[in-house]
DRENDO-259122 format. One record per residue (C-alpha): residue number from 1; residue in one letter; x, y, z. Coordinates in nm, 4 decimals, decimal comma. Layout:
# residues N
NUM:a:X:Y:Z
...
END
This chain:
# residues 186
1:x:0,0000:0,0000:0,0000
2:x:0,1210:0,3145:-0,0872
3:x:-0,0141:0,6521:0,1169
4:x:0,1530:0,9760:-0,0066
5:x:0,0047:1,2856:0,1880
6:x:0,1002:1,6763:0,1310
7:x:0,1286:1,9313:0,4301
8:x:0,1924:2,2630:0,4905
9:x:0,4127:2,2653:0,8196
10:x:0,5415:2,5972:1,0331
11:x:0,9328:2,6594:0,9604
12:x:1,1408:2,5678:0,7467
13:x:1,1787:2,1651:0,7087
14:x:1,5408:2,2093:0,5263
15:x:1,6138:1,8455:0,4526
16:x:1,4082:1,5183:0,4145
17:x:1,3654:1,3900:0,7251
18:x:1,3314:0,9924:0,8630
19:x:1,1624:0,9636:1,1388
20:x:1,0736:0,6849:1,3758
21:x:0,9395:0,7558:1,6823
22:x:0,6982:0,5053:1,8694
23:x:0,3637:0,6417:1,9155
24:x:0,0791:0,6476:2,1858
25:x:-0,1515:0,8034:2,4052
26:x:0,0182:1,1680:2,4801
27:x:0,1785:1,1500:2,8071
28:x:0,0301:1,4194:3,0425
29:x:-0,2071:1,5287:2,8040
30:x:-0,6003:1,5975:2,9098
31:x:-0,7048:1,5448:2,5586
32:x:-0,8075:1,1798:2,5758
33:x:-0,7970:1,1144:2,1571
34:x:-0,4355:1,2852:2,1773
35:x:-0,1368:1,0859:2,0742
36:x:0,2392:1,1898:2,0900
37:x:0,5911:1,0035:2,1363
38:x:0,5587:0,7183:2,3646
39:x:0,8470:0,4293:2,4567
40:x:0,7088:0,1309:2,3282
41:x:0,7906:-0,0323:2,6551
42:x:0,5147:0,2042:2,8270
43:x:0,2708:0,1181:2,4985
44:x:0,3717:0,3039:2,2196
45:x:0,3622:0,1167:1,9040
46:x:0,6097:0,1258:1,6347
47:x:0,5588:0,4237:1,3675
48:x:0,7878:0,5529:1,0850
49:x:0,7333:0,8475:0,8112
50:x:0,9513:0,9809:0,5391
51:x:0,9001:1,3347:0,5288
52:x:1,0501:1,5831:0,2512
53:x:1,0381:1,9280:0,1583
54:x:0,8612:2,0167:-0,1545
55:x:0,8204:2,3674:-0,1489
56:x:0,8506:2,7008:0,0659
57:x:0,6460:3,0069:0,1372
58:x:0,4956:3,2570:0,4149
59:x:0,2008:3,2339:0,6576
60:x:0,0620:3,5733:0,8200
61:x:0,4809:3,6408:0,7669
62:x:0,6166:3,3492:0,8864
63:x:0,7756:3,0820:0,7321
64:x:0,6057:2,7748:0,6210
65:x:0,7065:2,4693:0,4148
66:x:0,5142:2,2495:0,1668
67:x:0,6163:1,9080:0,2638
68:x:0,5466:1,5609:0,1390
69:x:0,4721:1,2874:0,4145
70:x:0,4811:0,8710:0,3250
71:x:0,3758:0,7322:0,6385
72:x:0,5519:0,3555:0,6714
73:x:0,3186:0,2572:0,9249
74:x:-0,0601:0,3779:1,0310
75:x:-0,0980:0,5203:1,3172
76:x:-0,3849:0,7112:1,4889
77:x:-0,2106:1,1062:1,4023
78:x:0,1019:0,9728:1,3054
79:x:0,2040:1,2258:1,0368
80:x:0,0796:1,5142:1,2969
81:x:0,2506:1,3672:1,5651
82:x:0,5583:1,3070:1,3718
83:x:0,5731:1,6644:1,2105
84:x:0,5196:1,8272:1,5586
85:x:0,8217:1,6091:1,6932
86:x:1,0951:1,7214:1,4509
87:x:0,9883:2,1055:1,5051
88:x:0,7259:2,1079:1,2402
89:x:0,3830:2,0956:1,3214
90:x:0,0900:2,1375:1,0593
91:x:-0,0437:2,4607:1,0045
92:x:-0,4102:2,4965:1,1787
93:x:-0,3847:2,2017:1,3557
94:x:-0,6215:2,2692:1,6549
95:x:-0,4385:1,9939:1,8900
96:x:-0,0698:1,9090:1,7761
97:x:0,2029:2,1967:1,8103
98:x:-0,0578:2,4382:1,9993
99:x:-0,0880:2,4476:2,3832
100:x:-0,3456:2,2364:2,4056
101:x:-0,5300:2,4279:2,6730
102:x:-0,6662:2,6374:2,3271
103:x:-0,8249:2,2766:2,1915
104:x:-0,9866:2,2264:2,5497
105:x:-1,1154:2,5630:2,6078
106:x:-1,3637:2,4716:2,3123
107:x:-1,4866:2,1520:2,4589
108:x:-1,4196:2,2612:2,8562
109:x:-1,5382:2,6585:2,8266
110:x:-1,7744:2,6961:2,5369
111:x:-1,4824:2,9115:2,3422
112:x:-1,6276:2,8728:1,9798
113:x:-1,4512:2,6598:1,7127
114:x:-1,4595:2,9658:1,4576
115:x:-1,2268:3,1981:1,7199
116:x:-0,9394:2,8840:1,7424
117:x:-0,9768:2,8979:1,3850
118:x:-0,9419:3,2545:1,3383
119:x:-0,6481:3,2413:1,5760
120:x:-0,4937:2,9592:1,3531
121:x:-0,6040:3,1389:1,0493
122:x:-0,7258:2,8326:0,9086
123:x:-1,0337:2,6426:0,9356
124:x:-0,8934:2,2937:0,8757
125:x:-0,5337:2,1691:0,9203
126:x:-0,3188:2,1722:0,6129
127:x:-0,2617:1,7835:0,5608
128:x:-0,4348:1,6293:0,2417
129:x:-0,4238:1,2623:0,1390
130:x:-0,2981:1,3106:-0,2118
131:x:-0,2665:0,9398:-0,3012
132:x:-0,3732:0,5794:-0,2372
133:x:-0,2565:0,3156:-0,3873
134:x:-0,3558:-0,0508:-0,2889
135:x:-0,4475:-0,3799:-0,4180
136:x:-0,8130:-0,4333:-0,4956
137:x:-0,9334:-0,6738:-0,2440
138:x:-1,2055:-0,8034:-0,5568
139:x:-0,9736:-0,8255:-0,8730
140:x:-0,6197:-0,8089:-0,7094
141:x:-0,5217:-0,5288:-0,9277
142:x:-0,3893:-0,2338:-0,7647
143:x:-0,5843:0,0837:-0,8042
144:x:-0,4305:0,4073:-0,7290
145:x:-0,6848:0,7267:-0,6228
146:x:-0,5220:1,0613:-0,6539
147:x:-0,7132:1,3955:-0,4642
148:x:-0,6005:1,7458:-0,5920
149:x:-0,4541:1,9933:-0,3671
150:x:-0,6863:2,1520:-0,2094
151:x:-0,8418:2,5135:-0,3451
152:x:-0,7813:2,6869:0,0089
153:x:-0,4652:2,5166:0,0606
154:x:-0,3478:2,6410:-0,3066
155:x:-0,4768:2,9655:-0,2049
156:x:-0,1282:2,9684:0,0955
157:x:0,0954:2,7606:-0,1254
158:x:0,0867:2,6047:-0,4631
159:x:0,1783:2,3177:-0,5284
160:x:0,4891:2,2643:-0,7701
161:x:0,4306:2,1343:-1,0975
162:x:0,5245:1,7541:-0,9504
163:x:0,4337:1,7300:-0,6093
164:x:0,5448:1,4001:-0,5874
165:x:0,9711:1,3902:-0,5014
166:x:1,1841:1,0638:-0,5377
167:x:1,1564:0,7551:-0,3878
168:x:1,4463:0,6901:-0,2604
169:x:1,4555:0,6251:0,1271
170:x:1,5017:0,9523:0,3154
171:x:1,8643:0,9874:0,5432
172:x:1,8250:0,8289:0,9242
173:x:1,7335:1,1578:1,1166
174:x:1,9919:1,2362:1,3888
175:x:1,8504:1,2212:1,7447
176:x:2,1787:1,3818:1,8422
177:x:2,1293:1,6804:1,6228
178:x:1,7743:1,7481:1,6628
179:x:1,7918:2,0889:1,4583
180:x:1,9091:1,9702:1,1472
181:x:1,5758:1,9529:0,9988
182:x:1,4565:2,2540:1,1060
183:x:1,7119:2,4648:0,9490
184:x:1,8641:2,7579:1,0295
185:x:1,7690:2,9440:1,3523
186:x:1,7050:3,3149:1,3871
END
């Protein structure tokens, strides 16, 4: 199966990044549906994604990077969780790379959805499934479904003319140099 999803992501993302980083319920977190980085010895599971920089371009002037994500495993959040752990989370997500007291102040304290939004400046978060690709389960033939980029997406960053980069595996990312992938700081 092949799962090949687009993202705009805060910062700038300045080389492919590998990353594998078990996964499970956030530690400390009040949101019960929240994941984030969890030993797999305290029941995280296993999760890997190949993330790489497409394209760049500003937010409300602030950097932002058009990124392509291949998750290797499927995990609940796993390309949200994963982005938010290298430095990069996805723009208007309402519960990864946000205090998350923002996300409960709609559900605990009647703060309306459309105010996080505004805040955000976005009304969804900017990750799209651009393409599926699986064997039939019928005919065994594999069938590939492609969705465009998004009009209000487009309307931040466009895509390139082939949104889709190489194949070949992304570098091991370097828990000992955390910043590489996050490129230069101001």
């Amino acid at each position: 199966m092949v799962k090949h999803y687009l993202a705009l992501v805060h910062g700038t993302l300045a080389v492919p990044v590998h990353v594998d980083v078990p996964i499970g319920a956030a530690i400390g977190s009040r949101v019960r549906i929240k994941m984030g980085p969890r030993p797999v010895a305290e029941g995280g599971m296993l999760a890997t994604t190949d993330v790489e920089p497409l394209a760049y371009g500003e937010f409300r002037g602030l950097p932002i990077t058009l990124v392509s994500a291949r998750p290797r495993t499927g995990r609940q959040h796993q390309i949200r969780v994963h982005l938010e752990h290298v430095g990069h989370p996805v723009l208007g997500d309402k519960l990864y790379g946000i205090d998350e007291s923002a996300f409960l102040d709609v559900y605990d304290h009647g703060r309306l959805m459309g105010e996080l939004e505004a805040e955000l400046g976005l009304g969804r978060h900017a990750l799209h499934a651009h393409v599926l690709e699986l064997t039939h389960p019928g005919t065994r033939e594999r069938v590939r479904f492609t969705a465009p980029w998004p009009a209000e997406l487009a309307a931040i960053l466009d895509l390139p003319s082939s949104p889709e980069p190489a194949r070949s595996p992304c570098p091991p990312a370097r828990p000992s140099t955390p910043s590489d992938p996050r490129g230069p700081r101001p």
